[in-house]
Steps between C-alpha positions, in 0.01 A plus 500: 500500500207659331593812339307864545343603140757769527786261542328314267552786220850615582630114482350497148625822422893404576491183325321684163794757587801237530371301213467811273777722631763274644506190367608637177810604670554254768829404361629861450415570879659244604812519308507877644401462837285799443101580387524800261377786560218490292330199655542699841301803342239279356490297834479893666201568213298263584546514920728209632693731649242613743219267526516539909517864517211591656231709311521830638853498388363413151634165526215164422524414891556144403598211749833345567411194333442687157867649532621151525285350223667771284894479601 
């Protein structure tokens, strides 16, 4: 599957993200079953918690496919 230039950016994105933010911590999320708080914010800061809400709702209007290359 060829990826859009979009989907492209966001799948480059999350892996910059998981190597700088969570991989640090892998072992502390995993011992607590839980992703602190502040890696949710930061996730919220920089939009993966709404890349498909649409524009006019201020969201990116992102694809599907980008939401799962993130999660």
């Amino acid at each position: 599957m060829l990826f859009t230039e979009d989907q492209q950016m966001i799948q480059q994105l999350a892996r910059d993200f998981a190597e700088s933010e969570l991989a640090p911590i892998a072992a502390e999320i995993d011992r607590e079953e839980r992703i602190p708080k502040e890696i949710i914010e930061k996730m919220a800061e920089i939009g993966f918690t709404a890349l498909n809400v649409p524009e006019e709702y201020g969201g990116p209007g992102l694809d599907t496919v980008c939401k799962v290359l993130v999660v």
